[in-house]
N, CA, C and O atoms as a CHARMM CRD file, in Angstrom:
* protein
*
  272
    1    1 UNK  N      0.84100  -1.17600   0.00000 PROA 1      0.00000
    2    1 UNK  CA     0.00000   0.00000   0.00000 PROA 1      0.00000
    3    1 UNK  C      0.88900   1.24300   0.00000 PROA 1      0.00000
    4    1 UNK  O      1.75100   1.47600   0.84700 PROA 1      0.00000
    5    2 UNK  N      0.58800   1.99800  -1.02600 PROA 2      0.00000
    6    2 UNK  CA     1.31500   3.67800  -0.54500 PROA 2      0.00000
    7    2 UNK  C      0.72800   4.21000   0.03100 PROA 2      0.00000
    8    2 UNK  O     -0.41600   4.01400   0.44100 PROA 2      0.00000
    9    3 UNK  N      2.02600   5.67700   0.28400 PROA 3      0.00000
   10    3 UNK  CA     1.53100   6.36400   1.31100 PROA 3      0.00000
   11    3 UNK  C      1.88500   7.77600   0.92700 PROA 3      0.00000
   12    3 UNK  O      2.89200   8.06600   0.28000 PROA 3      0.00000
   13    4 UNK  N      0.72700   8.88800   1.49800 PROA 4      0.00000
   14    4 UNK  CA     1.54300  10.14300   0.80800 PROA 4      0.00000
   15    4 UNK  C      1.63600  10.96700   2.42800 PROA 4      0.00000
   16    4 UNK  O      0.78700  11.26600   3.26800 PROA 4      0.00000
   17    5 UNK  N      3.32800  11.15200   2.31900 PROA 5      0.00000
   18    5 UNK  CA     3.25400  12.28800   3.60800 PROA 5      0.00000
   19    5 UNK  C      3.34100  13.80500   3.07600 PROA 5      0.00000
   20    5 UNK  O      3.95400  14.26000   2.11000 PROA 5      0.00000
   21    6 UNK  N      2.69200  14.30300   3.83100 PROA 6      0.00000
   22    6 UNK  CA     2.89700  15.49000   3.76700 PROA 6      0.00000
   23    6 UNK  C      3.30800  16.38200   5.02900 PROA 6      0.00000
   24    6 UNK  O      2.73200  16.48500   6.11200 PROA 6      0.00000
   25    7 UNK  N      4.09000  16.79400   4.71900 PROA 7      0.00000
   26    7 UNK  CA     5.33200  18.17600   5.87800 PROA 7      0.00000
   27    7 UNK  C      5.64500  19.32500   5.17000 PROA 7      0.00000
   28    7 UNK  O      5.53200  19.45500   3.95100 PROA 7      0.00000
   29    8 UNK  N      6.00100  20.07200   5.87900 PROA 8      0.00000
   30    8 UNK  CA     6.21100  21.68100   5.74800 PROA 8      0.00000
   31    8 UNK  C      5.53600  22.27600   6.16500 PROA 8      0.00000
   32    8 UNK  O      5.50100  23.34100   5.54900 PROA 8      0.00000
   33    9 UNK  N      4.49900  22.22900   7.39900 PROA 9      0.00000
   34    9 UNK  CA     3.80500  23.22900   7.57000 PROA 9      0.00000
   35    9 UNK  C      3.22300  24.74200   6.90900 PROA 9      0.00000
   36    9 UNK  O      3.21700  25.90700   7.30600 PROA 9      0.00000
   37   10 UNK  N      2.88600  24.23400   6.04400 PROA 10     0.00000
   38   10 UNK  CA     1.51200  25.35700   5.39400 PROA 10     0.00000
   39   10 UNK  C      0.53400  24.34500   5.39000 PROA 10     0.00000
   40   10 UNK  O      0.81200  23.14600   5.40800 PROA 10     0.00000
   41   11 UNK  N     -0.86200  24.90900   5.36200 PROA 11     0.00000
   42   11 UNK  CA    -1.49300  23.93900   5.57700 PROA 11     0.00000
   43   11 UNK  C     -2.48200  24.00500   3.81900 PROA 11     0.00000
   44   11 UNK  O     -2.46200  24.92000   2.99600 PROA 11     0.00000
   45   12 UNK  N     -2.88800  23.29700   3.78600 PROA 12     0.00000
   46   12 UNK  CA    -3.36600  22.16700   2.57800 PROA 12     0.00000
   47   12 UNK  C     -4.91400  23.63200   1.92700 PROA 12     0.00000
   48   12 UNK  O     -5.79200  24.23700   2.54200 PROA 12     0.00000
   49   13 UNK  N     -4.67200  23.61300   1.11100 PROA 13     0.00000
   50   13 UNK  CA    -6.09400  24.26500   0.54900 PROA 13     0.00000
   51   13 UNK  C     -6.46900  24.32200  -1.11500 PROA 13     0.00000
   52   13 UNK  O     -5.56700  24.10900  -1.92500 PROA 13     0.00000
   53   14 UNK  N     -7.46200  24.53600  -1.44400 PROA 14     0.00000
   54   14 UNK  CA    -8.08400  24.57100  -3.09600 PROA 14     0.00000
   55   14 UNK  C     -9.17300  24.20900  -3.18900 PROA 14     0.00000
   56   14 UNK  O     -9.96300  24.09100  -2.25200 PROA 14     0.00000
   57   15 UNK  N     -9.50500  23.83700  -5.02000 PROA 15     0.00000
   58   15 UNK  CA   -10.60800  23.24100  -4.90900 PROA 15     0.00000
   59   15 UNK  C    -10.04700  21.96300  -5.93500 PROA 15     0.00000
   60   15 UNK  O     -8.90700  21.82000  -6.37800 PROA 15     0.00000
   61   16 UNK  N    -11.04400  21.24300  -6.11300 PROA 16     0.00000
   62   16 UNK  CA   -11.02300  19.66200  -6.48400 PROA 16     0.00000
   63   16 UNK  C    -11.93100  19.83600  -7.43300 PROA 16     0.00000
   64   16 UNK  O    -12.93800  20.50700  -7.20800 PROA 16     0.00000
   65   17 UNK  N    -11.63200  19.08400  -8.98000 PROA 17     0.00000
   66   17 UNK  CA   -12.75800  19.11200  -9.65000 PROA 17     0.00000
   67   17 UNK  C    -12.59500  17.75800  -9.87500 PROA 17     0.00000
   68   17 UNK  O    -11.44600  17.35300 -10.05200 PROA 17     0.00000
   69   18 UNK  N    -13.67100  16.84900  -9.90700 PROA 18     0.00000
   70   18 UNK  CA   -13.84900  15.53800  -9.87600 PROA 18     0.00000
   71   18 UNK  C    -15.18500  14.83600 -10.94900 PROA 18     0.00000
   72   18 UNK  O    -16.32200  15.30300 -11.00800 PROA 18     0.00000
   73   19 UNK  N    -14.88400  14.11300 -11.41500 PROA 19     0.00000
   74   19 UNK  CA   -16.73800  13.55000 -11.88400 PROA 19     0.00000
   75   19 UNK  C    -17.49500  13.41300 -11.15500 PROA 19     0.00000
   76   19 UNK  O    -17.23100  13.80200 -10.01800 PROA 19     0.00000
   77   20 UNK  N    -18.61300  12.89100 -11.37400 PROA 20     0.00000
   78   20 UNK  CA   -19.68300  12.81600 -10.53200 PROA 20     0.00000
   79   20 UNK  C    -20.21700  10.98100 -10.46500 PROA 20     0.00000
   80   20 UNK  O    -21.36300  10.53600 -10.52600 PROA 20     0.00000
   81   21 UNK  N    -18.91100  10.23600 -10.32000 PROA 21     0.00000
   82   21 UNK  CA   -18.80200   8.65000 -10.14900 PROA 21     0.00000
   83   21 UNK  C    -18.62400   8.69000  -9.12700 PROA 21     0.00000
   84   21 UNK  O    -18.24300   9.63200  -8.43200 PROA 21     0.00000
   85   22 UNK  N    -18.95200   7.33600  -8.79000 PROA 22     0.00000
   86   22 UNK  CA   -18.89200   6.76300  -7.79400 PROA 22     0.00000
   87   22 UNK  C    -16.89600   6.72800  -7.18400 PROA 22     0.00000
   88   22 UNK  O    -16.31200   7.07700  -6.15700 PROA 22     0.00000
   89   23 UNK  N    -16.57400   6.25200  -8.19500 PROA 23     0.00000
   90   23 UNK  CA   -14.87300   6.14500  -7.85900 PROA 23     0.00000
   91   23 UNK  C    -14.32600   7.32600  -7.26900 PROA 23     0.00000
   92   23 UNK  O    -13.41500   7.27700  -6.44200 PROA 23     0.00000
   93   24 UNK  N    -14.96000   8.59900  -7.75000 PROA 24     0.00000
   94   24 UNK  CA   -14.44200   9.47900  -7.24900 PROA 24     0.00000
   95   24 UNK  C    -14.78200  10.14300  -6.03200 PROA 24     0.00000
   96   24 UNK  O    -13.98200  10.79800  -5.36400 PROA 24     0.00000
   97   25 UNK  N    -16.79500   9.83900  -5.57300 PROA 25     0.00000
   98   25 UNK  CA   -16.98600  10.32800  -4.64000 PROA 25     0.00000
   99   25 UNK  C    -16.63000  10.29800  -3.76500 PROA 25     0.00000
  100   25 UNK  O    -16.32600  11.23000  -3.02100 PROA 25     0.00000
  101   26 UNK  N    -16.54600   8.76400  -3.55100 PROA 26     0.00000
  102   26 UNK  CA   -15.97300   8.16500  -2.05500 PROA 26     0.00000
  103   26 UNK  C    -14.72400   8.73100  -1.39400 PROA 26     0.00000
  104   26 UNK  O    -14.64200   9.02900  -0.20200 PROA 26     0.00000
  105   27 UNK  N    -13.87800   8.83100  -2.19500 PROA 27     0.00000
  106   27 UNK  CA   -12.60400   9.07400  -1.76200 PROA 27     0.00000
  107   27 UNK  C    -12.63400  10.56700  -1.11600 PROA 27     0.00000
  108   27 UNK  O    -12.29700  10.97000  -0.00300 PROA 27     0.00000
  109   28 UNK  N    -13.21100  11.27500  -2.33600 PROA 28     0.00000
  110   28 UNK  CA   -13.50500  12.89300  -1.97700 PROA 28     0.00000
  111   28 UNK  C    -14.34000  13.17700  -0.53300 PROA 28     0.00000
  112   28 UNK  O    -13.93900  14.11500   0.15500 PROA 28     0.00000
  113   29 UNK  N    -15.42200  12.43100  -0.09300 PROA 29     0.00000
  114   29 UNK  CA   -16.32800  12.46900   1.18900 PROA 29     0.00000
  115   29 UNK  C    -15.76200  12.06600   2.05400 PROA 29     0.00000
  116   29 UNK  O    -15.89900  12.83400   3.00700 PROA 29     0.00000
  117   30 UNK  N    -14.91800  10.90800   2.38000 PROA 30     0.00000
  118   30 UNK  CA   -13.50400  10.48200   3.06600 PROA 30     0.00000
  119   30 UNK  C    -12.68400  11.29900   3.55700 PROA 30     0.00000
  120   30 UNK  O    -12.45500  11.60900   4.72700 PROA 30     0.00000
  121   31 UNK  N    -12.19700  11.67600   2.47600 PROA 31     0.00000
  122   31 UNK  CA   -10.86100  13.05900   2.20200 PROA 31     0.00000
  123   31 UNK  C    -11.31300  14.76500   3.23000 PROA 31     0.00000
  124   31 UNK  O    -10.44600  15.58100   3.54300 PROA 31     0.00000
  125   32 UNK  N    -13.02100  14.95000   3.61500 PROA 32     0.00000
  126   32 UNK  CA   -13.92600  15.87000   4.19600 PROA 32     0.00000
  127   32 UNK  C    -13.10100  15.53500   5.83700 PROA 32     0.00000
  128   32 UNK  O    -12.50800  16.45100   6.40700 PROA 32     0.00000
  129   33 UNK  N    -13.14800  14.66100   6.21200 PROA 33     0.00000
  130   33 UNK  CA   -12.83700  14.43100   7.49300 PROA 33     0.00000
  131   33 UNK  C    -11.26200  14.95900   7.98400 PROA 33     0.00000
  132   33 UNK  O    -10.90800  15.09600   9.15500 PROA 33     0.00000
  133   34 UNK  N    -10.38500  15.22500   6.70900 PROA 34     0.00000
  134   34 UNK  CA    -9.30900  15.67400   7.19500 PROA 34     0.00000
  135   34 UNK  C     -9.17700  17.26200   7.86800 PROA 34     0.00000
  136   34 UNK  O     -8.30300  17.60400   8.66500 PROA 34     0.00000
  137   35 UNK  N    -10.14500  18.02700   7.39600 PROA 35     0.00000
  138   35 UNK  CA    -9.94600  19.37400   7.38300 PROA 35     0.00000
  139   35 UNK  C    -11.21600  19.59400   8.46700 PROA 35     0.00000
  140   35 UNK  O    -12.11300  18.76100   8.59800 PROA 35     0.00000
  141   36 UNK  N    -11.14800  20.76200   9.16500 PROA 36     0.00000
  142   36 UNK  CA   -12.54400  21.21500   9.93400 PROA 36     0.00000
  143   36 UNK  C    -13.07900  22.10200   9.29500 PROA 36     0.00000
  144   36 UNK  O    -14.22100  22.41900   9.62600 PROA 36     0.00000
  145   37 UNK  N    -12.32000  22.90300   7.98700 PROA 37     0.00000
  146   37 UNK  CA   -13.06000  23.27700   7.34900 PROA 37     0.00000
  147   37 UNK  C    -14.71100  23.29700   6.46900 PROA 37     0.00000
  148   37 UNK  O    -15.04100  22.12500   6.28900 PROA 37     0.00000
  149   38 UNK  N    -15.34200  23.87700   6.13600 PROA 38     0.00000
  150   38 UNK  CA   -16.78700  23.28300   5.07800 PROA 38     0.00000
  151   38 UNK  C    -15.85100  23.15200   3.93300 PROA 38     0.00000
  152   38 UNK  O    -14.93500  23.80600   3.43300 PROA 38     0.00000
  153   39 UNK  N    -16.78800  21.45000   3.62600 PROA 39     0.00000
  154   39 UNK  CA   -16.14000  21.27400   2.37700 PROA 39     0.00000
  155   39 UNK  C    -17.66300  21.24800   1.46300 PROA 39     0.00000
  156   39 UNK  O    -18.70600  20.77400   1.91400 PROA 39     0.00000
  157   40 UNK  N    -17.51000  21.89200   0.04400 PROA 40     0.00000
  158   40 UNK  CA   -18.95100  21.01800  -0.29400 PROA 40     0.00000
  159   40 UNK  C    -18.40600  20.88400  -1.78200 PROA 40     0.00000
  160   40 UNK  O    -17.55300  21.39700  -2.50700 PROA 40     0.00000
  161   41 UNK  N    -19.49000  19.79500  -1.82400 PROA 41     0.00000
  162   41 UNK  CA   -19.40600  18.63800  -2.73700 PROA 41     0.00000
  163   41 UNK  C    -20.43000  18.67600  -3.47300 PROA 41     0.00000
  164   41 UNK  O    -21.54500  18.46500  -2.99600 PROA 41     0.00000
  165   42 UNK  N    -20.18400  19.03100  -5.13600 PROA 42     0.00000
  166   42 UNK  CA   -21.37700  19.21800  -5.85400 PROA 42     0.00000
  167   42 UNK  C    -21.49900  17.53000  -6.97500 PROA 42     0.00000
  168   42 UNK  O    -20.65900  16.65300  -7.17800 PROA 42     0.00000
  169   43 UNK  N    -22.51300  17.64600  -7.32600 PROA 43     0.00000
  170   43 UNK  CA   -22.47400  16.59300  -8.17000 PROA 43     0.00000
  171   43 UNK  C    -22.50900  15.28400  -7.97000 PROA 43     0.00000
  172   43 UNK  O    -22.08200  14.56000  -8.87000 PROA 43     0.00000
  173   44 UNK  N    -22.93700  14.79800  -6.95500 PROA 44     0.00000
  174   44 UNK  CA   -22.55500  13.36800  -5.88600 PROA 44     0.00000
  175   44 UNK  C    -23.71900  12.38300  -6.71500 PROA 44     0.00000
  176   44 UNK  O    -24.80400  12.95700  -6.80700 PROA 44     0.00000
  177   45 UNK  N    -23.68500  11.12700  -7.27700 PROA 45     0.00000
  178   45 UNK  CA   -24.22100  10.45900  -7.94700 PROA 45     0.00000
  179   45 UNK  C    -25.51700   9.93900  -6.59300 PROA 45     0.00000
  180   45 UNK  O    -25.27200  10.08700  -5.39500 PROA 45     0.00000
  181   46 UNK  N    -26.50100   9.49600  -6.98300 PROA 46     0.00000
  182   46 UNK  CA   -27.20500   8.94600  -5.91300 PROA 46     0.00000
  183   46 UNK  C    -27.63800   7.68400  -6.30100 PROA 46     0.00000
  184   46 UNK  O    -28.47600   7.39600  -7.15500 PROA 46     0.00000
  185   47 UNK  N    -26.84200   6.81700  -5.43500 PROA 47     0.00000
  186   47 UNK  CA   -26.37900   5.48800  -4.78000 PROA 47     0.00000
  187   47 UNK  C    -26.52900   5.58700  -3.75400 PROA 47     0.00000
  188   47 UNK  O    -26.72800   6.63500  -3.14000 PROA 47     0.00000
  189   48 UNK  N    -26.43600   3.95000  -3.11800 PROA 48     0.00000
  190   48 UNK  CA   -26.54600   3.94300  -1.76100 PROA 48     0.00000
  191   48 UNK  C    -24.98400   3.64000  -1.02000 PROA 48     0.00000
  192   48 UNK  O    -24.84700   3.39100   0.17700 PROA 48     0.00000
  193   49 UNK  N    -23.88200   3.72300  -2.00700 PROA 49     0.00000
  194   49 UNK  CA   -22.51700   3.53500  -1.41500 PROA 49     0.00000
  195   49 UNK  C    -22.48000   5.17800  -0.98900 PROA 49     0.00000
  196   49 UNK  O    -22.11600   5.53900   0.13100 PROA 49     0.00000
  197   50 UNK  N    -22.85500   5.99900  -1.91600 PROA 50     0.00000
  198   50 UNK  CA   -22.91600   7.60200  -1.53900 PROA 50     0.00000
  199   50 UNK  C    -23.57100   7.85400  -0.17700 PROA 50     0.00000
  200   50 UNK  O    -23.03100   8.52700   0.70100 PROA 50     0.00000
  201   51 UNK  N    -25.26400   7.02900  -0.01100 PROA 51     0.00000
  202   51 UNK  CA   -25.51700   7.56900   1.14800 PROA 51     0.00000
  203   51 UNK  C    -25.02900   6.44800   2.28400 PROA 51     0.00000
  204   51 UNK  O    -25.04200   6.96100   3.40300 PROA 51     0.00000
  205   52 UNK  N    -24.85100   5.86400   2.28700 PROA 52     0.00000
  206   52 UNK  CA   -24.13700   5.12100   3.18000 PROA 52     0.00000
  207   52 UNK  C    -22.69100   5.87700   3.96000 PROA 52     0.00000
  208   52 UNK  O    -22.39100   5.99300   5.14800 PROA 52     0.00000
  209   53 UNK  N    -21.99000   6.31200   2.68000 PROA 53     0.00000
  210   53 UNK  CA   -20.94200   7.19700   3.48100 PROA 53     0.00000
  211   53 UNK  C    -21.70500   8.43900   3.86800 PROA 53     0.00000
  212   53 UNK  O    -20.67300   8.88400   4.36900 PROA 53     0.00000
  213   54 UNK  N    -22.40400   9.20900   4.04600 PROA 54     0.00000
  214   54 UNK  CA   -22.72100   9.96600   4.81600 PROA 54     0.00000
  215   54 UNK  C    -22.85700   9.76400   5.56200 PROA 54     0.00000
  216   54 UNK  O    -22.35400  10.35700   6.51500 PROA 54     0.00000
  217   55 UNK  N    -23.83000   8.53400   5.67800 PROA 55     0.00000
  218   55 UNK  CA   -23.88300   7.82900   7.23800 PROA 55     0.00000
  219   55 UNK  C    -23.18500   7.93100   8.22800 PROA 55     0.00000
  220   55 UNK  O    -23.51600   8.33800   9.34200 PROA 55     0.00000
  221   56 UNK  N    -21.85800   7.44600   7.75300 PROA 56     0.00000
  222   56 UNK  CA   -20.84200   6.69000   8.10500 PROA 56     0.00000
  223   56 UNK  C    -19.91300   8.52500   8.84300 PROA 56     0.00000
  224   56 UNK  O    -19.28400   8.84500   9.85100 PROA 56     0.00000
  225   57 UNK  N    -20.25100   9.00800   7.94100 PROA 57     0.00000
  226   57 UNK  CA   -19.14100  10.83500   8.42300 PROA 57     0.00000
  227   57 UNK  C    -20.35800  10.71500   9.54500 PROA 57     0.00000
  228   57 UNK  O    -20.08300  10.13600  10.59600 PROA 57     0.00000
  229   58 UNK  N    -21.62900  11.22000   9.36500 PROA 58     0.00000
  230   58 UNK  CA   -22.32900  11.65700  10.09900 PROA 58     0.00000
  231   58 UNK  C    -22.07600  11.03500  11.70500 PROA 58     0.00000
  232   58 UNK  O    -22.17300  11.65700  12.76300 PROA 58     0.00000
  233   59 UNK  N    -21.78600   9.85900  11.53100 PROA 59     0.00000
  234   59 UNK  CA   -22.04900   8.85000  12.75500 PROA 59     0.00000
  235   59 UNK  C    -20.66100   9.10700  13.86000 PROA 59     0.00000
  236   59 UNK  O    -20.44700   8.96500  15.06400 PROA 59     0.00000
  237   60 UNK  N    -19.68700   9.69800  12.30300 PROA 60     0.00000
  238   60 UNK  CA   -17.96700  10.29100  13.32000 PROA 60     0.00000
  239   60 UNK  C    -18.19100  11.79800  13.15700 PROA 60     0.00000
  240   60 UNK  O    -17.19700  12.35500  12.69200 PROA 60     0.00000
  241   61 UNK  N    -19.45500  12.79000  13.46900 PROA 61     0.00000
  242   61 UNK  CA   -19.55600  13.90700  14.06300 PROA 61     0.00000
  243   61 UNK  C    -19.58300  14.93200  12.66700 PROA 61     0.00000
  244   61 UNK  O    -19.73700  16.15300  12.69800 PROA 61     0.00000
  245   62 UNK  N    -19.39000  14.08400  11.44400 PROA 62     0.00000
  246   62 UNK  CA   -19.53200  15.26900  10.31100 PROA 62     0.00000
  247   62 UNK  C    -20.99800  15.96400  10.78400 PROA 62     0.00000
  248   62 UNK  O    -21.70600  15.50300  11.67900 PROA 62     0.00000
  249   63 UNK  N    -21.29500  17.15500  10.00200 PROA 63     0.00000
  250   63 UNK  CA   -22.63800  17.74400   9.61200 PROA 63     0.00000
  251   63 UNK  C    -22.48900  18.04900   8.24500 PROA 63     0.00000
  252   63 UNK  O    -21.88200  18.81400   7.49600 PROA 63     0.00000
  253   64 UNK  N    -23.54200  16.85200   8.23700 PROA 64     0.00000
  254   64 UNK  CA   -24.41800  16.76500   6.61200 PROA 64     0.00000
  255   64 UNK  C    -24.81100  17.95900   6.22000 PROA 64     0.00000
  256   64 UNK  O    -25.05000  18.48500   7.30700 PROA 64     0.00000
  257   65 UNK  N    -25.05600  18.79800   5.36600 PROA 65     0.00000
  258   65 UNK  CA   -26.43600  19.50900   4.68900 PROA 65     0.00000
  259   65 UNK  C    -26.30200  19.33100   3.30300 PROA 65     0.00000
  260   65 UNK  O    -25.37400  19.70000   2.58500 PROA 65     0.00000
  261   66 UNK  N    -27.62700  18.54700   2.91600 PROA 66     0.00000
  262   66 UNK  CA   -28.23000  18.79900   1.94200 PROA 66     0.00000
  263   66 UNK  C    -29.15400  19.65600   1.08900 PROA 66     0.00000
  264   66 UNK  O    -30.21500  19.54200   1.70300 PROA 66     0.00000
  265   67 UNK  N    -29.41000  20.49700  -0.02400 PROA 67     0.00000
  266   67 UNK  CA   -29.66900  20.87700  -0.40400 PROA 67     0.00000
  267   67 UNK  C    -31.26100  20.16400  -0.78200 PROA 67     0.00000
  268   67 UNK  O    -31.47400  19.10100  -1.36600 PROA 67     0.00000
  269   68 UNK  N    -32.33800  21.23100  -0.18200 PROA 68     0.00000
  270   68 UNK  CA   -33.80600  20.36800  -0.90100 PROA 68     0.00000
  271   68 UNK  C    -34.24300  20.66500  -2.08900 PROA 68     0.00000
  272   68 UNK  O    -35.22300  20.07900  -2.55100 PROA 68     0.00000
């Protein structure tokens, strides 16, 4: 398995442009938990691997909002 370190103290920022697959969501909704920043995420396919990981942030203290 690799690994990516990152050092130098500045800290990490931008934006991400990604498809709107599955391959990519996951990783990207995952990737939310590093920062305490708001991250948002447009374009999220709807599956249940998608809402399942919300679940899954929600359940380790993320806050969801969805758009109605």
């Amino acid at each position: 398995m690799e690994k990516l370190i990152v050092s130098g103290g500045k800290p990490l920022s931008g934006t991400v442009w990604a498809s709107g697959s599955k391959n990519a969501a996951l990783p990207l909704l995952f990737a939310t938990i590093l920062t305490e920043d708001t991250c948002i995420i447009e374009n999220l396919p709807a599956i249940r691997d998608v809402e399942m990981t919300l679940q899954i942030l929600a359940y380790m203290g993320a806050k969801i909002c969805r758009p109605s």
